[in-house]
C-alpha positions as CSV (number, residue, x, y, z in Angstrom):
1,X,88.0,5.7,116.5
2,X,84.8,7.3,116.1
3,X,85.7,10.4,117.3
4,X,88.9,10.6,115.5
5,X,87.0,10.2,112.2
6,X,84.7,13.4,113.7
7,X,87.7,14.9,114.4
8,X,89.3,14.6,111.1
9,X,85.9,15.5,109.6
10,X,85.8,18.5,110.9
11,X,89.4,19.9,110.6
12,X,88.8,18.8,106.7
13,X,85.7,21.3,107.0
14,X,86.9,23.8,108.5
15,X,89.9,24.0,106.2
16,X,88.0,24.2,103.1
17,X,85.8,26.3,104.8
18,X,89.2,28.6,105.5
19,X,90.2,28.4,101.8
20,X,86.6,29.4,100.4
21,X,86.8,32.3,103.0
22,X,90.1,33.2,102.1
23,X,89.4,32.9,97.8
24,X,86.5,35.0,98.6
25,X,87.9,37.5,100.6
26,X,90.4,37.8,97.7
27,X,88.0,37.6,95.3
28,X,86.8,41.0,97.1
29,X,89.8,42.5,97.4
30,X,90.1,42.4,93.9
31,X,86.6,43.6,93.2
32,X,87.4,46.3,95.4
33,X,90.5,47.4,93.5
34,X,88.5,47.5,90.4
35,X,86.0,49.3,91.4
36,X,88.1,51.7,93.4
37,X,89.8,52.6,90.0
38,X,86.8,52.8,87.7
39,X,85.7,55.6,90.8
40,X,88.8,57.0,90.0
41,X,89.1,57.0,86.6
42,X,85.5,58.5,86.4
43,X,86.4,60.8,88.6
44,X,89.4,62.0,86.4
45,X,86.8,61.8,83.6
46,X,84.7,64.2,85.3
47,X,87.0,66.7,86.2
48,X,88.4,66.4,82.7
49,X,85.2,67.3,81.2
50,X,84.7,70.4,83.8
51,X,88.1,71.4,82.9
52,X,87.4,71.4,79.2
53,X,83.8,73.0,79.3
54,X,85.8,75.8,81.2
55,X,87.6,76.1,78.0
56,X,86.6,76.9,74.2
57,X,88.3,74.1,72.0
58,X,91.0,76.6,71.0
59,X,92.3,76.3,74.7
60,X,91.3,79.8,75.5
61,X,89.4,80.5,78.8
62,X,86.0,81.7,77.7
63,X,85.9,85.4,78.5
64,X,83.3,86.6,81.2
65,X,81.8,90.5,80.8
66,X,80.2,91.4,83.6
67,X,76.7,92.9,83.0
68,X,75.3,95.7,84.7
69,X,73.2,95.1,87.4
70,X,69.4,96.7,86.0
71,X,69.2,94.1,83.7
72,X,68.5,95.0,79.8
73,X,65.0,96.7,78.8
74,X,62.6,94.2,76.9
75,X,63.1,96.1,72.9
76,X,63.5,94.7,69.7
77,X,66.8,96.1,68.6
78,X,67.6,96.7,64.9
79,X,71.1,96.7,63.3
80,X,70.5,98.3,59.4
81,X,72.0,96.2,56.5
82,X,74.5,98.8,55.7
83,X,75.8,98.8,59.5
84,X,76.2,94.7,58.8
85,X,77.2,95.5,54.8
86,X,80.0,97.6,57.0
87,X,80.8,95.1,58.8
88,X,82.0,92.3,57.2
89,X,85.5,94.5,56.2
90,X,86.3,93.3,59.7
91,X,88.9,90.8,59.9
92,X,87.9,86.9,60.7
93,X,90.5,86.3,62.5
94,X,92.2,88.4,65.7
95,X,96.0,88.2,67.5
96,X,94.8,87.2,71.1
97,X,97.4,87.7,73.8
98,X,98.5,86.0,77.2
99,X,99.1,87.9,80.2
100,X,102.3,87.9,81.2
101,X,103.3,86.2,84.5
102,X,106.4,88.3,87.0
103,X,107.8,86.9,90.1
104,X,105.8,89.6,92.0
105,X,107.8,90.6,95.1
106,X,110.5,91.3,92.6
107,X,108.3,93.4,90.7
108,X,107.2,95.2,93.4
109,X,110.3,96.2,94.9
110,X,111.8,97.2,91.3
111,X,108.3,99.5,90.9
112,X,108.8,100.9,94.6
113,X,112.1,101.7,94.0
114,X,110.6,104.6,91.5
115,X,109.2,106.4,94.1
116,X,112.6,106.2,96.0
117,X,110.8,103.4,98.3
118,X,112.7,101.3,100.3
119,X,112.6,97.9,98.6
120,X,113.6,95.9,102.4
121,X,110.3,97.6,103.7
122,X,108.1,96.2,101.1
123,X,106.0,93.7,103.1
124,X,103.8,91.0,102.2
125,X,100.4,90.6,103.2
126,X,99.4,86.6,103.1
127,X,95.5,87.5,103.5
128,X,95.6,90.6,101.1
129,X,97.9,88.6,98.5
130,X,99.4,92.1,98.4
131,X,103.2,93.7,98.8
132,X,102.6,96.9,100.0
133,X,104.7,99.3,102.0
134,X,103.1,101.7,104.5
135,X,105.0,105.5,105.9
136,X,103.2,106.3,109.0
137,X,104.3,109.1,111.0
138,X,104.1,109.7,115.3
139,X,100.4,109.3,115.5
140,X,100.0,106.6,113.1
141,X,98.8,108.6,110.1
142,X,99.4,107.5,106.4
143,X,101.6,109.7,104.4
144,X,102.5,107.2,101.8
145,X,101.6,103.8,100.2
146,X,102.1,101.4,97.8
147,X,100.6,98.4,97.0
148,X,101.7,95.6,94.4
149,X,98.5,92.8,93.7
150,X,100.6,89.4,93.2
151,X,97.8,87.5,91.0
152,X,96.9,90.6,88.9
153,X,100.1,92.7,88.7
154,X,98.2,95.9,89.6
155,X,99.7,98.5,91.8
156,X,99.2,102.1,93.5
157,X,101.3,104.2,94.5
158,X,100.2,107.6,96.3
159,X,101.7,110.1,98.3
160,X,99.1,111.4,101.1
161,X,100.4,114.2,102.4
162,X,100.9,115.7,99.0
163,X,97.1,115.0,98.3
164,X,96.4,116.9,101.5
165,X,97.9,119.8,100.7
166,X,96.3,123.4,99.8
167,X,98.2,122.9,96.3
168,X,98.1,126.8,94.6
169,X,100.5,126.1,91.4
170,X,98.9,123.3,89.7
171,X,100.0,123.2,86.1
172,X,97.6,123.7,83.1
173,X,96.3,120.7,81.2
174,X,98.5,120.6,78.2
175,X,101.6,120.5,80.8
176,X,99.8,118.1,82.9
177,X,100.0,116.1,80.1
178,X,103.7,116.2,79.3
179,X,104.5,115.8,82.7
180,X,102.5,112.6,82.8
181,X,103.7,111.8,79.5
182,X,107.2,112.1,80.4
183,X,107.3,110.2,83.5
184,X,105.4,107.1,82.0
185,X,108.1,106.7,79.4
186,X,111.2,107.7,81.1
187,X,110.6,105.9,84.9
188,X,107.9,103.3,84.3
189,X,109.1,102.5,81.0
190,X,105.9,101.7,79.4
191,X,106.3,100.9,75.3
192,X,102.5,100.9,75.0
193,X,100.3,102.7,73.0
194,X,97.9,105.0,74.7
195,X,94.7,107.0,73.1
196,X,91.9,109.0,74.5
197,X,94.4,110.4,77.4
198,X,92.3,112.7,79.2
199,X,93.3,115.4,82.1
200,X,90.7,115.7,85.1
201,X,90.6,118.4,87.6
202,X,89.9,117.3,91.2
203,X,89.4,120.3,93.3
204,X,87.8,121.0,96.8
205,X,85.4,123.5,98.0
206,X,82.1,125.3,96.1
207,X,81.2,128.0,93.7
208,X,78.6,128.8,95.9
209,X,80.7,129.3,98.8
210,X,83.4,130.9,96.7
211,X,86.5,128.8,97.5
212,X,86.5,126.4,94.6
213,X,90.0,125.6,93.9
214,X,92.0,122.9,92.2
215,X,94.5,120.8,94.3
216,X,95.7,118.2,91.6
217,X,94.8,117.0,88.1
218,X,94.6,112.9,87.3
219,X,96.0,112.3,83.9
220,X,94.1,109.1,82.2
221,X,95.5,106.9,79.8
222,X,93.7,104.3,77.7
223,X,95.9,101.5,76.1
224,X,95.3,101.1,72.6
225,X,96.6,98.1,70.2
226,X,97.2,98.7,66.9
227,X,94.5,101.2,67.2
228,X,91.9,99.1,68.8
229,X,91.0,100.0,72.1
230,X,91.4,98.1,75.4
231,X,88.0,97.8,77.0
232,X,87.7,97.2,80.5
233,X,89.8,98.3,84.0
234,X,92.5,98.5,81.3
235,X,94.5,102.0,82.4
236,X,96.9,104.0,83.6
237,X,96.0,106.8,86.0
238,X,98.8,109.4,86.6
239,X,98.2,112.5,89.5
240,X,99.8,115.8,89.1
241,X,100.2,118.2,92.2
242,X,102.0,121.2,93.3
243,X,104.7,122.5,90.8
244,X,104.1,119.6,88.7
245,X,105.2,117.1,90.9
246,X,104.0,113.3,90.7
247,X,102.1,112.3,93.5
248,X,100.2,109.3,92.4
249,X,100.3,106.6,90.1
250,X,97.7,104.0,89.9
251,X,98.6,101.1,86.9
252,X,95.2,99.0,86.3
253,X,96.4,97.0,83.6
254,X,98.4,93.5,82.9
255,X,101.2,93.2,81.3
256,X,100.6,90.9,78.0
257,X,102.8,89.6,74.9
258,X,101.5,88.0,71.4
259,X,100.2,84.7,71.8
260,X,98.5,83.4,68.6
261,X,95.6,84.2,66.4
262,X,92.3,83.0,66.4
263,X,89.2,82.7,64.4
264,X,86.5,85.1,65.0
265,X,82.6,84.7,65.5
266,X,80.7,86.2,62.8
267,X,79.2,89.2,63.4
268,X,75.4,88.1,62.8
269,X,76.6,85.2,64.8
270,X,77.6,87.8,67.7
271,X,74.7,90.0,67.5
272,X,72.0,87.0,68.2
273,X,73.8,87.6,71.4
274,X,72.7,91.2,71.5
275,X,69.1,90.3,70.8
276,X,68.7,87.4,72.8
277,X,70.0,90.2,75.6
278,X,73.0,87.8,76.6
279,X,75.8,90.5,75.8
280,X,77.3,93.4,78.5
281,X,75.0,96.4,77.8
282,X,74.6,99.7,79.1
283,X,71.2,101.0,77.6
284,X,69.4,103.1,80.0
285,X,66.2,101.1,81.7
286,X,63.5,104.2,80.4
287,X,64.8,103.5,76.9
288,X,61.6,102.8,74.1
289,X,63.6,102.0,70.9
290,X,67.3,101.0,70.2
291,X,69.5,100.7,67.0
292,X,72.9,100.1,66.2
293,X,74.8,102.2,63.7
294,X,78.0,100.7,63.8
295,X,80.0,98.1,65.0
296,X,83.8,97.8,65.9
297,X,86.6,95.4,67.1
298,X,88.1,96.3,71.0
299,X,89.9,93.9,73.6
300,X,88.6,93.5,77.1
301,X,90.4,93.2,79.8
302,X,88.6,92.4,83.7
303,X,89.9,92.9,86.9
304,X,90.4,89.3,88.3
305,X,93.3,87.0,88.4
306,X,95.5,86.0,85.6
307,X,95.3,82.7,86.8
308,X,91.4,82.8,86.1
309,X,91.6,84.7,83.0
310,X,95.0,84.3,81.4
311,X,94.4,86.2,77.9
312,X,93.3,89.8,76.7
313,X,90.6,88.5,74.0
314,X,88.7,90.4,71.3
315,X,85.7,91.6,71.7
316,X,83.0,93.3,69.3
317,X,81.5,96.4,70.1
318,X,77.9,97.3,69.1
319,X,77.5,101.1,69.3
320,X,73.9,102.5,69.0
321,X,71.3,105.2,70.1
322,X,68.3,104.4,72.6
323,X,65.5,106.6,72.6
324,X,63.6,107.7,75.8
325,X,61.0,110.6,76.7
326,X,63.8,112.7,77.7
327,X,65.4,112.3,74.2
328,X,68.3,110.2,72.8
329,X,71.1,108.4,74.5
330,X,73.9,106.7,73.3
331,X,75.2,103.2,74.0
332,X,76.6,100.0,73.5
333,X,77.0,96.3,73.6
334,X,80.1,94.0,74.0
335,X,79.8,90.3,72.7
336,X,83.1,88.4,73.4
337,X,84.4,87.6,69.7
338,X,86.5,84.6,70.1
339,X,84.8,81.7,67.7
């Protein structure tokens, strides 16, 4: 009897023991549940607030301007009252536009096709992120290439063997210039404006060895919008060789369309920038005294991904004169503009 009544004693024990065991480990469970998703939800907060920091308020990724790599001289630099009187005829407000995103092995084999490139032959390099094609002949050498960037729309196209050459009849500059002219608006179809196109002779050989000669001619072309400059990698380089022929074409520029407009910066606002020597400047290192005389709106455009940088953003531009012992230099600064 007496045991029984142990016996009973303890299964009554051990089954409340069970159910506090039990009630706690639910208890935990749900603890852990909660706490699990206020990890989680900070998490989410955190990233949320990366994310936004990584963006002005307007939703535009803030624009990065690479600066050069000597750093700025230590100067106090001085911007007259009529350069800033000047100034404030610029608008408040600029169009900023997104960079427009093509399926890129399309693109590439439409572009190749130009250039009479077999579009099946285009391949696709995974670790390059790159369509390219490559026209090798017996002994492996290159005698043409062309190469489409899929996450910046870039390409180049350039045929080798034509660069190679002892060219004789290169055409003068002025028809240089309407070939290149010609070609970009009749094959590549490009409705841009373009300023500041400039020819440049690439030759071989020396004046002192007397066999200088000229073997092709780059024509460069700077997009403008609505007269403001693009800033930047922003062009279009076209090559000229033998009897006028096309024998490169390098395209270092994204394709972009109106997005919206924003409010500027002001431009006192901008050039603290300057002074605190937080803007993209290339004043020479030996310079002793520095001063802007004149300021004006541009667009920059950098060489990384659209998927980093998806706009071409204002920009001002801070033109001035540095002097050194050797005399005077000119220069500028570039302060992103969006507000």
């Amino acid at each position: 009897m007496y045991f029984r009544i142990r016996t009973n004693l303890v299964v009554e024990t051990e089954t409340k023991l069970i159910s506090i065991i039990s009630i706690a480990r639910r208890y935990l469970l749900i603890m852990s549940k909660k706490i699990i998703s206020i990890i989680m939800v900070s998490i989410i907060a955190i990233v949320s607030i990366a994310i936004l920091n990584l963006s002005n308020s307007n939703g535009v990724t803030p624009l990065y301007i690479p600066k050069t790599g000597a750093g700025t001289p230590k100067l106090v630099y001085e911007l007259g009252d009529k350069v800033l009187k000047k100034a404030e005829s610029l608008p408040a407000e600029k169009m900023v536009y997104k960079f427009i995103v093509d399926d890129p092995e399309s693109k590439a084999k439409k572009i190749a096709k130009i250039f009479n490139i077999d579009s099946d032959k285009i391949v696709y390099s995974k670790n390059e992120k790159i369509y390219k094609y490559a026209n090798k002949d017996s002994n492996k050498k290159l005698l043409k290439w062309f190469s489409y960037e899929e996450e910046t729309g870039h390409w180049d196209y350039q045929d080798i063997k034509e660069f190679e050459k002892s060219n004789i009849n290169i055409p003068d500059n002025n028809k240089c210039l309407e070939i290149a002219k010609n070609f970009s608006k009749n094959k590549l179809n490009l409705s841009k404006s373009f300023s500041n196109i400039q020819v440049v002779e690439q030759t071989s050989g020396d004046k002192l060895t007397n066999d200088l000669k000229t073997i092709y001619k780059d024509v460069y072309f700077y997009p403008y919008i609505n007269d403001i400059p693009v800033l930047g990698v922003s062009r279009l380089i076209i090559s000229v060789g033998e009897n006028g022929k096309i024998i490169g074409v390098s395209k270092y520029f994204k394709d972009y369309k109106e997005d919206r407009k924003l409010k500027l910066k002001s431009v006192s606002k901008a050039f603290d920038i300057v002074k605190k020597k937080e803007a993209s400047m290339n004043i020479p290192q030996n310079a002793k005294k520095a001063k802007f005389n004149s300021i004006i709106l541009g667009y920059y455009e950098d060489s990384g991904k659209i998927s980093e940088q998806p706009h071409l953003q204002p920009v001002y531009v801070f033109k001035g004169v540095a002097k050194t012992d050797s005399g005077t230099e000119e220069f500028d600064a570039i302060v992103p503009a969006i507000d």
